[in-house]
N, C-alpha and C positions, 0 to 999 in steps of 0.2 A: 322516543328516546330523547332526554333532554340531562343537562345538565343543571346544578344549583342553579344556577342561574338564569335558568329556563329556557337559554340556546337550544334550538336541536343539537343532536351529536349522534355520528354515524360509524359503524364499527368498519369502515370502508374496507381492512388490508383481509377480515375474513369474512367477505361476502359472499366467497364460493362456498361455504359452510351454510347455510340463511337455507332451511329447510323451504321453500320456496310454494310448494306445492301443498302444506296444508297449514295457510296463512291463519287459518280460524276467525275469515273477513273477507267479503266482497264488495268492492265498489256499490256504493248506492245507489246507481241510476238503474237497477233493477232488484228483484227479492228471489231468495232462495228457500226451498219446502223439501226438506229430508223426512221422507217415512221408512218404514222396516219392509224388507222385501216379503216377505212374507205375509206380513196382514195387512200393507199398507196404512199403521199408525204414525202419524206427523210425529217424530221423535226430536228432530234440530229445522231452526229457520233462523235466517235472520235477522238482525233487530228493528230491522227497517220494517217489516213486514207491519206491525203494528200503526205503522201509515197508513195503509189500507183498513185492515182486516178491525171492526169494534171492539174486539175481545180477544185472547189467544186462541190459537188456531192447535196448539201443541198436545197432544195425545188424542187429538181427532183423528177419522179417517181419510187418506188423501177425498177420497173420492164425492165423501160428504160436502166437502169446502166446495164442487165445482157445482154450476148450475145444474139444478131437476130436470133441468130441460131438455138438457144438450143427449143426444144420442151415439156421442164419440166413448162413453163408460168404455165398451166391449174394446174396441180400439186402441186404446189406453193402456188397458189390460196388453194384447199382443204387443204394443210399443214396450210396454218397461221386459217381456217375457226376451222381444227383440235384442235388446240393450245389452241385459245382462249373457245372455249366448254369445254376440259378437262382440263384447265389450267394445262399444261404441255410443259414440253420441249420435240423436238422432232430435229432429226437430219437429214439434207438436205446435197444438193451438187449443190455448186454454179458455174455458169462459168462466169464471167463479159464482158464486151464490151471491146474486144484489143481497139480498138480506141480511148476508155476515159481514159486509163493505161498510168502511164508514161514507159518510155521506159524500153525493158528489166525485164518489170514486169510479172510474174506469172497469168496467169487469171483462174486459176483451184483453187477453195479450198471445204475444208471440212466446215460444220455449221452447226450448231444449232440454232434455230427458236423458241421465246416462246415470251408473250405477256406482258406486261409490264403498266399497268395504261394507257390504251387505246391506247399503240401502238406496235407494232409490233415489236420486237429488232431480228435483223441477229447478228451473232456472226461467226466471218469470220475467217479461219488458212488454212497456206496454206497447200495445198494436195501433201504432201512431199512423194517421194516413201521411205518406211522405213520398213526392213524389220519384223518388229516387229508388223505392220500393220494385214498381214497377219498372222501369227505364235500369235498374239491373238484369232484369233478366234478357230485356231488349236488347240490350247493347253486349250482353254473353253470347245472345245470339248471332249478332252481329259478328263480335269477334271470331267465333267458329267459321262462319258462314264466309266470311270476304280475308279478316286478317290470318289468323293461322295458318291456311293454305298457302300464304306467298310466303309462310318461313322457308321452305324447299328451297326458294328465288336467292333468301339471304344467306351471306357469307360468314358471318361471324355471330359471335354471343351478343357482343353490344347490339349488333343492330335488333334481334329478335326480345332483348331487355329491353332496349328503347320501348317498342311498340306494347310491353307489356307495362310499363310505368305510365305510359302513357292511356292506356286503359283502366289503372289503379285509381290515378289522378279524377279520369270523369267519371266512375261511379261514384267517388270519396268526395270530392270537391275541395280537397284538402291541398294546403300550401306548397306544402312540398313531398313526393315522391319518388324512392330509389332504393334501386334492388341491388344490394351487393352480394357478393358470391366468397364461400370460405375457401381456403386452401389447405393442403392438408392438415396443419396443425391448428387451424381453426380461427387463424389470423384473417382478416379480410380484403377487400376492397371494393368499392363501389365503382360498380360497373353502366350504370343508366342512370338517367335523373330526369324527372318532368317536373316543374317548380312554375312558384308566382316570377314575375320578373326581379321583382324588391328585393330575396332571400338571396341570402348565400348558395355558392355551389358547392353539393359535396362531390360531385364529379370526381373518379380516381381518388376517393380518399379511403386513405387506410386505417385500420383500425385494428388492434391488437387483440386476441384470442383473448383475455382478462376480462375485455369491453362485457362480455356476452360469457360469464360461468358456467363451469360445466353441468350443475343442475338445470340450469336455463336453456342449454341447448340439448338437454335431454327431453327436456319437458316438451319444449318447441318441434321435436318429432311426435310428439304425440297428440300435441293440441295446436293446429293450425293457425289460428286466428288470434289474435288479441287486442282490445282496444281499451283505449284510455281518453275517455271523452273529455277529462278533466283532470290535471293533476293536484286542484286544490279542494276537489269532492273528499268529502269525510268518507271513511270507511262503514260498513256498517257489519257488525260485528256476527257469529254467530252463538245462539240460544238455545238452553242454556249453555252455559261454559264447560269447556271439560272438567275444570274440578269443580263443577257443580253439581255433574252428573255421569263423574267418574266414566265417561265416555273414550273412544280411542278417538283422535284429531279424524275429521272430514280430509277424504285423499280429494284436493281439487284439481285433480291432475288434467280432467275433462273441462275446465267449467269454462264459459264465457266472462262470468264477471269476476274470477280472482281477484283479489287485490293485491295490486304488485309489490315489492320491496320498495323502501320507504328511500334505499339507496336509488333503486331503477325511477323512482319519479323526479328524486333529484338529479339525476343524469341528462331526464328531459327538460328539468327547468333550464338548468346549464346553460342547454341550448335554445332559449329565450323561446320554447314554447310550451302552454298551455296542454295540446292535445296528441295522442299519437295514435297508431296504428298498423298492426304489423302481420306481416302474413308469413307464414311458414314455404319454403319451397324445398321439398321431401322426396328424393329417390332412394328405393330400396331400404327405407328405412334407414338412410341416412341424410343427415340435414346436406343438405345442398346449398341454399343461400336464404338470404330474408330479403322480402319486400316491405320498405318502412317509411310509415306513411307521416307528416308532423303537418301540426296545424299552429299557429301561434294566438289562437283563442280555443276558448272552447267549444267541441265539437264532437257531437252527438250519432254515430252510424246508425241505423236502425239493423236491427237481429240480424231480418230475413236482406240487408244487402249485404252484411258480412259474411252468414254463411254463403250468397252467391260468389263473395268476392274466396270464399274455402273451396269451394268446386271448380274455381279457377284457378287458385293454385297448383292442385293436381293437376292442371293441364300444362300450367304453366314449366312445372319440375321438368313432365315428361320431355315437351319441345325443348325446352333445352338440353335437354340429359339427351337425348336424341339428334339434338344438333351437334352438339360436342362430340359424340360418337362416332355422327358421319364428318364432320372436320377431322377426327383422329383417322377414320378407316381412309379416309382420302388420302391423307398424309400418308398412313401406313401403306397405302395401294402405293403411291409414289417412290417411296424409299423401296417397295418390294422392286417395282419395274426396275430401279436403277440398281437395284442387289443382283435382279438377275439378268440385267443386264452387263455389270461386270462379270457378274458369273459365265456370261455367255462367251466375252474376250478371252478368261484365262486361258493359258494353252502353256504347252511346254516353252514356246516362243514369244510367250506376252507373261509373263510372270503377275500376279496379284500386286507387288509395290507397282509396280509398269501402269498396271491398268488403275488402280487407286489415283497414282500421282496424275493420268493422264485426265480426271475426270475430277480432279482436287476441288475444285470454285463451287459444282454443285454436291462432292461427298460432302463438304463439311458445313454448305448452308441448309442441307439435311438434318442438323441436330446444329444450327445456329450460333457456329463454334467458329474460334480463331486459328485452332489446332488439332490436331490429331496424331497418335503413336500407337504404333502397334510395333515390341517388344517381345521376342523369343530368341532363348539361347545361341539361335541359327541366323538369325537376321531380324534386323529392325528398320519398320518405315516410319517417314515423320513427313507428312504434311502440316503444313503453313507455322503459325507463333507455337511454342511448347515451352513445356519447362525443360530444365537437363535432365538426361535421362537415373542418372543419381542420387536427384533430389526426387522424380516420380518413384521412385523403389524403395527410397525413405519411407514417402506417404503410404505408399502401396505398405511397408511392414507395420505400420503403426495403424494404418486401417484394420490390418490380419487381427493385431493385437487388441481392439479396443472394439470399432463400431461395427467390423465386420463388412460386406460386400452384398451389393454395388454399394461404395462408397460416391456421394454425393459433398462436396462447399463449395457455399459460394463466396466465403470470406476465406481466404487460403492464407492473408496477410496476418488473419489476430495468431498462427498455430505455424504458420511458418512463411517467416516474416521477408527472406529472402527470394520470395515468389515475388514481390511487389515491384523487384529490379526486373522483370520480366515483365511487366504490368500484367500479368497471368493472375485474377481472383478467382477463378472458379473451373472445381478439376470436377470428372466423374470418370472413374478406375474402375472396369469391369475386368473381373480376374479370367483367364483363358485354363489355364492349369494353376491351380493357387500355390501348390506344394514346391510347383517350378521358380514361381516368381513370373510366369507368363500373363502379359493382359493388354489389354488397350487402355485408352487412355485419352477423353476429350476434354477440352482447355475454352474457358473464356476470359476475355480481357476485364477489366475493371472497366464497369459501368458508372458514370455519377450520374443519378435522377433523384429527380425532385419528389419528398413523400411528406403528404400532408394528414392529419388527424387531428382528436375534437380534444380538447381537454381543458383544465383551468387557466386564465388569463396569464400569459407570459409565461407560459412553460414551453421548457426548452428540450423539452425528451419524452419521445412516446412511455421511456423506460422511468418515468418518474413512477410514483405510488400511486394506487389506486384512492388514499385521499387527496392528494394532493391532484390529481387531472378529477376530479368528482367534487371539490369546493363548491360553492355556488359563488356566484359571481354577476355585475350587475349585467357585463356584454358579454357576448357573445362572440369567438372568431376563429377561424382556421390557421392551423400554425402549422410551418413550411419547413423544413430545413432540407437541404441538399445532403444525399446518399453518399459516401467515397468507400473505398476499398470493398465493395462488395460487385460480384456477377451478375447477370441475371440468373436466376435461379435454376438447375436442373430439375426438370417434375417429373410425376408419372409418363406422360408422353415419351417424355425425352430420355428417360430409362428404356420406357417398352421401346424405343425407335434404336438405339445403340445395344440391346440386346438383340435385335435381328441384324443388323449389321456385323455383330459378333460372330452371330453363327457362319458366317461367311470368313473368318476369318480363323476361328473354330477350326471349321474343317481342312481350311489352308494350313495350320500348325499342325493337325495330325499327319493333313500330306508332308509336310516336311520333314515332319519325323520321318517319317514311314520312308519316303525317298534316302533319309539320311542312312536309316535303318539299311536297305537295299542296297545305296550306294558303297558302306562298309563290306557288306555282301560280297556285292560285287567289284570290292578292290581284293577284298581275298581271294575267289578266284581267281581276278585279273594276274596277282601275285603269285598264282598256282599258276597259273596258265602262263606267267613271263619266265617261270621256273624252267616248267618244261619247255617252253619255247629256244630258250636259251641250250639248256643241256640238246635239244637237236639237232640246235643251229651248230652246237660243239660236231655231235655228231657228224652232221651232216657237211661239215666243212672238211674234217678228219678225213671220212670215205674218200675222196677224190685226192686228199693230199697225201696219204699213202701211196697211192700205184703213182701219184706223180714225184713224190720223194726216190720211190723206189727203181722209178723208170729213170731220172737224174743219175741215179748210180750207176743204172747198168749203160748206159750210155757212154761215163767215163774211161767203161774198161772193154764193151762190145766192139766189137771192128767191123761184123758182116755185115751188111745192106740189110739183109734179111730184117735180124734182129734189131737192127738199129729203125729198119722202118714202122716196123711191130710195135716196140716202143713208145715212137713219137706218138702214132695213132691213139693208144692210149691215153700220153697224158694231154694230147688234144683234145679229146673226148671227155677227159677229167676237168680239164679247163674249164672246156664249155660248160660244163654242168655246172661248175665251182661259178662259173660268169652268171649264170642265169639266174643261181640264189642270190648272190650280191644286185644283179639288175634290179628283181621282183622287190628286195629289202629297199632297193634306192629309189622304186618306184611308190613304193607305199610312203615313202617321207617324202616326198616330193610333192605328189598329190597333197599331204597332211600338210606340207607347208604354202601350198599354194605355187609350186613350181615349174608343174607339168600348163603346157600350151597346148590346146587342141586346137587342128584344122577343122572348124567344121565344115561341112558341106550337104546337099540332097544325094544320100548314095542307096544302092539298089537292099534290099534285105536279105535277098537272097544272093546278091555277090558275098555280103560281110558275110552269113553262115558257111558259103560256097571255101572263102579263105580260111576260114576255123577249123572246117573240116581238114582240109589239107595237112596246117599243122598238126591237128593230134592223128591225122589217116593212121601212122605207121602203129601209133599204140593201139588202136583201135582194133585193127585188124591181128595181132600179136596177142590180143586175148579173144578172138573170133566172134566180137561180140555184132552182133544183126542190128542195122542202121537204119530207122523205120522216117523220112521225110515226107512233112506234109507242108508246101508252099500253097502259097497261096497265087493269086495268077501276075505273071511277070508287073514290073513296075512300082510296085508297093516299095515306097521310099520310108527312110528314117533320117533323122537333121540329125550328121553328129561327125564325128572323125571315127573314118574308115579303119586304119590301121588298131587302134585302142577300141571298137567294136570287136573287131575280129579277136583281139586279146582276152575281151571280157567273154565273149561264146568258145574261144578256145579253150582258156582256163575253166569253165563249167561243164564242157564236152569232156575235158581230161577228167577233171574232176569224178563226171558222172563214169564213165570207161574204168577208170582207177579202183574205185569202190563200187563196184560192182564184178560176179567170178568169172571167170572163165567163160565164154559162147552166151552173153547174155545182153537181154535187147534195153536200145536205147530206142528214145523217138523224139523227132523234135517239129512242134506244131506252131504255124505262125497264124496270126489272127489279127484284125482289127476291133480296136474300140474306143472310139470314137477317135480323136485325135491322138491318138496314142497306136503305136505296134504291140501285140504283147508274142514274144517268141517265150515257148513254153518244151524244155528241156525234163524230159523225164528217164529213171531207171527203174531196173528192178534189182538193184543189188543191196547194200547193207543196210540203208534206210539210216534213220536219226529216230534218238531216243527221244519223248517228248520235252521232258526236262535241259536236254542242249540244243534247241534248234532257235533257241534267241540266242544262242550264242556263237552263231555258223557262222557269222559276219563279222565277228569281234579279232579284233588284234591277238595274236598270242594264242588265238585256240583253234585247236586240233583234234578230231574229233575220235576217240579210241587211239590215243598215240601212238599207243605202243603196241598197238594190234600188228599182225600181221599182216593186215589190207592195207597197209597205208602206203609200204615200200617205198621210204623216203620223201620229202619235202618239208619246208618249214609249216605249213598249214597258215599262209599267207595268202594264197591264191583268191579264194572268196571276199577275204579284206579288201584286194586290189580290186577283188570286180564291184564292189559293192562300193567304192569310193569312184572308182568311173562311173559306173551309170547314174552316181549322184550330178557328177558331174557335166552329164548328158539332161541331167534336169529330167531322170526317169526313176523307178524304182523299182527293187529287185525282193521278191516272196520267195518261201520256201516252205515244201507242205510234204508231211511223213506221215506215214499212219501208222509209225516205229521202228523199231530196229528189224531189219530184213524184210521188210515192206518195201524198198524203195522210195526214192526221193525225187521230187518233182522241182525245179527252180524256174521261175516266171519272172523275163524279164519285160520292162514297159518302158519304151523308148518312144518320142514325140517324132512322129511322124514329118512334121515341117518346120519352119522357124518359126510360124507363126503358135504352133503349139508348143514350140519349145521355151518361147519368151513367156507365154500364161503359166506354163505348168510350175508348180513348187519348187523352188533350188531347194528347199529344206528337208527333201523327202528322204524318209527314214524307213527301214526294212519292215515288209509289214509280216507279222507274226505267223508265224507256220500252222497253229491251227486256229478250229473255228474260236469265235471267240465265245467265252463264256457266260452264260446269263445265270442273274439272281433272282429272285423276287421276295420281299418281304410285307407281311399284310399285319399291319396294325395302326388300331385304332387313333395314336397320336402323330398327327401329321410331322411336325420336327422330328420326331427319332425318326420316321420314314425316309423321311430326306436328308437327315445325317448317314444314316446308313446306306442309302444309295450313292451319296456322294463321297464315303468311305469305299464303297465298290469300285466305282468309276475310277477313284486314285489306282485302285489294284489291276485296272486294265479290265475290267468284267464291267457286261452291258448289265443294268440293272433297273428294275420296276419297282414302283412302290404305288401298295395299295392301301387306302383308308377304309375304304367299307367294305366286307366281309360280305356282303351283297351280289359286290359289284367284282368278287375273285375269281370266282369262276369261269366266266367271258375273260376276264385280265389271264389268266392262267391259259387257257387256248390258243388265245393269239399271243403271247409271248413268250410263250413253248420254254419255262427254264429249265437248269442244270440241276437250281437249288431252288428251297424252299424255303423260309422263316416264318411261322405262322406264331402272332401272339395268342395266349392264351385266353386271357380274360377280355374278350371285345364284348362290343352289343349284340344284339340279334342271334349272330352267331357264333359261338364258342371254335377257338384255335381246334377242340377236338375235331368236332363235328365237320364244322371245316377240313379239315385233312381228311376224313375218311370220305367228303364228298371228292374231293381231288383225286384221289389214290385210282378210285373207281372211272376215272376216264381214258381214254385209250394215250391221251398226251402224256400222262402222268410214268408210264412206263422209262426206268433208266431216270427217272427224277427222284431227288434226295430229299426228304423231309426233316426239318428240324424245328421245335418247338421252342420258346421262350417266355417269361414272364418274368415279374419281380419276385418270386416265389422258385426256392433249388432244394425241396423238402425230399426226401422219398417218396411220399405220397404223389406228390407233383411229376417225378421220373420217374413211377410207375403209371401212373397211368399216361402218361407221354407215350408210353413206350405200348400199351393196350391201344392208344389210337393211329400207332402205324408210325408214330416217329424213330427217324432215326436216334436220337441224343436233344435232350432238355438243355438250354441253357439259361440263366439267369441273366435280366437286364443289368445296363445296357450291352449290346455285343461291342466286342470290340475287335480292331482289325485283326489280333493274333485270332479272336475266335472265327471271324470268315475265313483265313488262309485256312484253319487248321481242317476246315470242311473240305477245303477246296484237294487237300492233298487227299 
């Protein structure tokens, strides 16, 4: 490319366009022989060849050109048969016919063989003795044998790159060596460096995705190696030309000696050298990074230590891509410990902000942030720097609208400029419910660092043009400038790490729906239940103030003793009744305010039962009901106030007497365990329905109000007792096995002071039946454990199992209620599964239901031929577990 004037000129701004791969020219310091796969006839070679060879070698047969002598022919053969099956390069050794050589010619070389758009390409160098030949493979071995093994020892990427630049360097003998590493858009920077002491350092320099075109780094996955022994060697062209022989271009996508773009030699001149060398570092078929070798003269690698230095590569990709994996699984094991380890805090009593905020210094050096928010309709937490939550809900709708989620910047100043008064550059917004507007949200400050890259003399921006950083120029230098308004970058890592910490937060938003959900619930019937509370309290206040309204009159106008004594008794009796509801009403807000005083003291258990019984004797015996005690042997103490004991056993004994008929038995059983009494009050009268017995405790309810068992009272009794023996720092169960089954209430009271001070003030009624188990079996561990911990908010013990293997034993010893089996696992199908289940004696009384991301008919039919109860379609959600549950 030149101009009039016979300047070169270079088309720099489209060199990602520069068909790259079938230059139709290889470097001179080797020859290339293309024949037809089929007859092996020499069809193309290149011009150089005629250095060697006296005569044309072209419509000959490969095989004719090699020496008579050699016995590798057969060999040869399987080599090119090899090639073309695994489309790969593979490395041979050629001897040629002296006879067809011009004089004084070499007929020893080294080569490479691979297959080219149906023909066959030799790629010929001569087989120079060089000591480095050998002492490659030595020092390969070396490397396996002593360095590799202590990458395990090392902690980072650089240091396991050092040790591999440094191994690049002594096979190459080249000036400078350094492996940098792309990022995901293909930007780079250089990570190691092993150099002469004179050269510059490219140490952390950066280099922009442009550097390296996307044909380039296509290619560079496919062809590992490349050297440039020279970047003032002549090309030598190939023969004949396409439009000589209307041929399709040679695909050099394989070769050793390419010859490079006329841009890419100028890029190496640039940088004031002569020679270079580069090696491909390849996982999964993707470019990973380059190790890039320069020399500032010229310099020659021989074949066979390049391609050693290729089979090092592949190891080199792996140890890295291997290290990088175990740095992330560590990281990720750490962030897991500490996920569930706050997991482990939550409680009704430690709330998720509680336990976040208490742990703030290591949550957020977890994902190497200044801030954190988590935002939902219900409540929002904010640790450490953030933006306002008004400008994060902007970002967050303009992310919805444009780039979509997880949104990732780390320039937040150039798109919204008043982040920068927060010194907040870099957000990343993982949506929780996206429809809601719910999500989290982590924050970093504005970072200023220093970023250096290569390009023309006095350039002042990575972002100039690709001619202009590509000029040539007579120096050489590294150009600096200082970074501002940008973050560090959020990456993969730092996604995957803030997407498991979501799910922790995840499941906390559903709980608080779901509680919110409940809590509405449960102010409706608290609202039903203050209704009728009220209207009895009418009632029942009425009752007594009749016959004492009534007995006021007749008083006025009665004269006899008789009558006048008659009377009084009554509305004394009225009183008192009318005294007793008001006392129990002034007892329960007193307790609720904190204004009842107890004595406590060591008193006997069987005195406190002894006085309970007394008060309720007379009702007791007025429905002839049979008194079954069992003490335990004299002495058995509880820490607590006597009086308010006998209150809380009175009101349970009435209670249990009350609702139960006529001649029917009560029994009351005392026990120890461990530091704790447990006196356990039983009947056999009306029993509780399953559905009100978390409600036995609650203010305002009453259990069949308007039944005719109730025969008066507020239905505050149980309140009061359930608020004393909190008080006692005990707690009080209740177990039904229905309505007219009878009811059992258990109360656990601490024994001395010294269990009285360990035991829970916060203890809360525990649930009247057993509790309920789940179990769900599929194959994706997250849904497993979202749906268990969806459980667990619902009060149900739940299992989750992964391998379908391993259900069966899980299923035995975990005896559930329910079932969820997915459909589509490995090994073992959701069906099969079930029907092994069904068939075991545990499985009896257990409820089976199927799931998959499939809700066809075909799907809930045959759900329903392997024993399932009802198919649902992924994911469940909590209305679909309760609705099993009813």
């Amino acid at each position: 490319m030149s101009d009039k004037s016979g300047e070169i000129t270079f088309n720099f701004e489209n060199c990602e366009d520069e068909p790259i791969h079938i230059p139709e020219a290889i470097q001179s310091y080797g020859f290339l022989i293309a024949f037809e796969d089929d007859d092996l006839t020499i069809s193309v070679v290149s011009e150089n060849t005629q250095q060697i060879f006296k005569e044309s070698i072209l419509d000959k047969h490969f095989i004719d050109i090699l020496c008579p002598k050699t016995d590798t022919k057969a060999f040869l053969k399987d080599t090119f048969e090899r090639v073309s099956a695994n489309k790969i390069r593979l490395p041979i050794k050629i001897e040629l016919d002296e006879a067809l050589l011009q004089p004084d010619t070499d007929n020893d070389y080294l080569a490479v063989v691979y297959n080219a758009n149906g023909k066959y390409v030799v790629e010929l160098e001569p087989a120079t003795e060089f000591r480095d030949a050998y002492s490659a493979e030595q020092f390969i071995k070396l490397y396996a044998m002593s360095v590799a093994p202590r990458f395990k020892e090392m902690n980072s990427l650089s240091e396991m790159a050092q040790e591999m630049v440094s191994t690049i360097r002594y096979l190459t003998n080249m000036d400078r060596v350094v492996l940098y590493k792309f990022h995901d858009d293909y930007s780079g920077k250089v990570i190691a460096e092993a150099k002469a002491d004179d050269m510059d350092s490219y140490k952390n320099l950066y280099f922009p995705a442009s550097d390296i075109p996307s044909q380039a780094r296509e290619l560079y996955t496919q062809n590992w190696v490349r050297l440039t022994p020279d970047t003032e060697l002549p090309a030598a062209a190939l023969i004949p030309s396409i439009e000589q022989s209307n041929r399709e271009p040679l695909d050099l996508t394989r070769s050793l000696l390419r010859r490079f773009s006329p841009i890419h030699l100028q890029y190496i001149r640039n940088q004031g050298l002569r020679a270079s060398f580069s090696i491909s570092l390849v996982t999964e078929g993707e470019l990973y990074g380059l190790i890039s070798c320069h020399h500032r003269d010229a310099k020659y690698i021989p074949q066979d230590v390049r391609l050693q230095c290729e089979n090092l590569s592949q190891l080199f990709s792996w140890h890295l891509r291997a290290k990088e994996e175990e740095i992330a699984r560590k990281k990720k094991q750490q962030i897991d410990k500490a996920v569930d380890g706050m997991l482990d805090k939550i409680g009704p009593s430690n709330p998720i902000g509680r336990v976040v905020k208490s742990g703030e210094k290591a949550f957020l050096e977890a994902m190497n942030s200044c801030g954190f928010i988590y935002f939902s309709q219900y409540e929002t937490i904010v640790l450490g720097d953030t933006l306002p939550v008004d400008l994060i809900k902007s970002i967050f709708s303009s992310a919805r609208n444009t780039t979509g989620f997880p949104y990732e910047n780390d320039a937040l100043y150039e798109e919204w400029p008043e982040a920068e008064h927060y010194n907040i550059a870099g957000i990343l917004i993982i949506p929780l419910f996206e429809k809601k507007q719910y999500f989290t949200a982590w924050f970093r400050k504005e970072e200023h660092r220093v970023q250096k890259w290569i390009g023309s003399e006095g350039e002042k921006s990575e972002a100039a043009s690709k001619e202009e950083r590509l000029k040539p120029r007579t120096t050489f230098q590294v150009n600096e400038r200082t970074i501002t308004g940008r973050s560090t970058e959020f990456d993969k890592a730092d996604i995957d790490t803030a997407n498991r910490l979501n799910r922790m937060f995840l499941v906390y938003a559903l709980e608080v729906q779901e509680r919110m959900h409940i809590s509405i619930e449960e102010l409706e019937k608290q609202d039903q239940y203050r209704n009728e509370f009220l209207a009895t309290l009418a009632h029942e206040l009425r009752n007594p103030l009749g016959p004492i309204m009534s007995g006021a009159s007749i008083l006025e106008t009665a004269s006899d003793e008789a009558t006048r004594a008659r009377v009084t008794s009554i509305i004394n009796r009225q009183a008192e009744y009318m005294s007793k509801l008001i006392n129990d009403l002034m007892d329960v807000s007193r307790i609720t305010r904190g204004k009842v005083k107890l004595e406590f003291e060591k008193v006997n258990i069987q005195d406190v039962i002894s006085d309970s019984l007394e008060i309720v004797d007379q009702h007791i015996k007025a429905k002839n009901h049979e008194l079954d005690l069992h003490y335990l042997q004299d002495g058995v103490t509880v820490f607590g106030d006597k009086a308010r004991l006998s209150q809380i056993f009175s009101n349970i004994i009435h209670n249990a007497a009350k609702y139960t008929e006529d001649k029917g038995e009560i029994s009351i059983n005392v026990r120890e365990e461990g530091p704790m009494v447990v006196v356990a009050v039983e009947d056999n009268g009306m029993g509780i329905p399953e559905d009100r017995l978390k409600d036995v405790f609650n203010m305002f309810t009453q259990i069949d109000a308007h039944s005719t068992h109730t025969k008066g009272g507020l239905g505050i009794g149980l309140t009061l007792v359930h608020k004393l023996v909190t008080l006692h720092h005990g707690d009080i169960s209740v177990f039904s096995e229905g309505q007219g089954k009878g009811s059992t209430f258990e109360v656990r009271l601490p024994i001395s002071k010294q269990a009285f001070e360990e035991s829970d003030t916060e203890s809360t009624p525990v649930s009247s039946t057993r509790q309920q188990k789940i179990m769900f079996v599929d194959d994706n561990a997250d849904l497993v454990d979202t749906y268990c911990l969806l459980s667990e908010a619902m009060g149900l013990e739940a299992s989750g199992i992964t391998s379908p293997k391993e259900a069966e034993e899980a299923f035995k010893r975990f005896k559930p209620d329910f079932v969820f089996l997915d459909i589509g696992m490995p090994d073992i199908d959701g069906y099969e599964l079930c029907r092994i289940l069904k068939k075991l004696p545990e499985a009896q009384n257990v409820r089976f239901f199927s799931q998959s991301g499939w809700g066809t008919e075909k799907y809930i039919e045959e759900s329903k031929e392997a024993g399932f109860e009802q198919h649902f379609v992924k994911p469940l959600s909590t209305d679909t577990i309760r609705s099993v549950l009813k």
